[in-house]
N, C-alpha and C positions, 0 to 999 in steps of 0.2 A: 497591554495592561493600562488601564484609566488610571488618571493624573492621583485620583484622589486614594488609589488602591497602593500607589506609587510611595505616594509621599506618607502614609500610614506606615510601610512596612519601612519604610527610613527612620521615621520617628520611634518606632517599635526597635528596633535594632541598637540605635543610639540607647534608650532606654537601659538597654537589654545588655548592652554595654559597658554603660558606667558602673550599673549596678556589681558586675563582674570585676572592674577594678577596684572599687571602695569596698569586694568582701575580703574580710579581714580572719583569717582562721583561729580557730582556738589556741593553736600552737605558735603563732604570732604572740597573740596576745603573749601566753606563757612568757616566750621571749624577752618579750615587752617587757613585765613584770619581773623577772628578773633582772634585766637591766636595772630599774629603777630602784631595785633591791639593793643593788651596788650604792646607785646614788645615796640611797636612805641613811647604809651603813657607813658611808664618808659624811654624811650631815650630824649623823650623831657621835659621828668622832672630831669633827670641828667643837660640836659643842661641848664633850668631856671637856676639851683641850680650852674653848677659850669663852667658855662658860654664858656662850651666847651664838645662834646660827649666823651663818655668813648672810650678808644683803644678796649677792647672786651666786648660782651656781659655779660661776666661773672664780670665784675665791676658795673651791676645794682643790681643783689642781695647782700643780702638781703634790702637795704636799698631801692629801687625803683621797686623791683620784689622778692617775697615770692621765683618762683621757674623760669627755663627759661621752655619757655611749646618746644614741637617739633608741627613739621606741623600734625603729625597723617597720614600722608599719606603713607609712609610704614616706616617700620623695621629701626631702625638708623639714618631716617631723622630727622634733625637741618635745621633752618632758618642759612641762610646764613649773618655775616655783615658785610661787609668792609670799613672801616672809609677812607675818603678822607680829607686830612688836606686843612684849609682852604686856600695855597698858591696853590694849584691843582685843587681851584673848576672851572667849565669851565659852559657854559649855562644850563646846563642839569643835571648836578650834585652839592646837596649842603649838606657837612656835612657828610652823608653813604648811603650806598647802602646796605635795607633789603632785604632778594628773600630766596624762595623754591621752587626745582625742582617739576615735574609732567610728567606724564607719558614718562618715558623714558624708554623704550625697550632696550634691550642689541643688539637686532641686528642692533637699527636704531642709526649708528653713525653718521649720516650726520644731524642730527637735537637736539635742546635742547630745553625747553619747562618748562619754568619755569615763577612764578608771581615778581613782582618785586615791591620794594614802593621806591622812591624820596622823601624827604621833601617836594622839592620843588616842586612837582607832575609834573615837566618838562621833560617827553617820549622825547627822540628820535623820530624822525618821520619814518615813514614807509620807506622802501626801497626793495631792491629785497634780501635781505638777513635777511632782522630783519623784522619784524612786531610785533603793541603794539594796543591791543586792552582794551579796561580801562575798571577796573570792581570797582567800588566806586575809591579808592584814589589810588589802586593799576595797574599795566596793565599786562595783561597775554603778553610776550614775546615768540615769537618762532623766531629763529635762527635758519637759515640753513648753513654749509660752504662747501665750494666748496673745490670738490679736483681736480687735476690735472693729 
C-alpha cells in the first residue's frame, strides 16, 4: 500500500473517530436537561428564600441541592452559571444565565453548540450568526463566528 494511500486512511479513521466520541444522543441530552432542571429548581428557591440568586452554584448546596449533578455528556462537563446582577438585566436576560455545551469537535472552531435556560425563557432571536431553537423551557443555541 503507498505511503500516501497509508496516511489517508489514518487520517480518515482519526476523523471518523472523534466524530463518534463527540456524538451526543438525544437521550443524553434529555438527561442533561433534567439535571439542570434540578439546578433551575434550587436557584429559584435560593431566590424565594433570599430574595436574590447565589454568586456561584456552589452556594445552593447543601441547603437547596444534596450534590451539583454534571450534564453526563462527557468527561469534566459542568453546567455553566453566570449571574447577571439586576443593574445589567437587558430584554433577554434576567437574573443568570444556565447552559451546557454539546457536540463540539476539536477541529470545528468556527462553531459552539450548546443548550441554554433564561428565567425569563426570552431567546435572542434568530440571526445569521446565532440560531435558538426551543426544547421545553430550554433552547439549543448554535453560534457560528466569523473570521477574517
Amino acid at each position: 500500500m503507498s505511503l500516501l494511500i497509508r496516511n489517508f486512511l489514518i487520517a480518515f479513521s482519526l476523523i471518523v473517530f472523534c466524530m463518534s466520541c463527540n456524538n451526543t444522543s438525544s437521550e443524553k441530552v434529555y438527561e442533561a436537561i433534567k439535571r439542570g432542571d434540578k439546578i433551575i429548581s434550587a436557584l429559584e428557591s435560593f431566590y424565594k428564600e433570599n430574595g436574590t440568586y447565589p454568586k456561584s452554584l456552589q452556594d445552593l448546596v447543601p441547603n437547596y441541592i444534596s450534590l451539583l449533578p454534571n450534564p453526563g455528556l462527557r468527561k469534566d462537563d459542568k453546567f455553566l452559571y453566570i449571574l447577571i446582577p439586576e443593574s445589567k438585566n437587558s430584554l433577554h436576560f434576567y437574573g443568570y444565565r444556565l447552559s451546557f455545551y454539546v457536540h463540539r469537535l476539536f477541529f470545528d472552531l468556527r462553531s459552539a453548540k450548546r443548550y441554554i435556560y433564561l428565567p425569563s425563557e426570552k431567546y435572542p432571536t434568530t440571526n445569521h450568526e446565532v440560531t435558538h431553537k426551543l426544547v421545553g423551557k430550554w433552547a439549543y443555541q448554535t453560534a457560528y463566528r466569523k473570521y477574517q
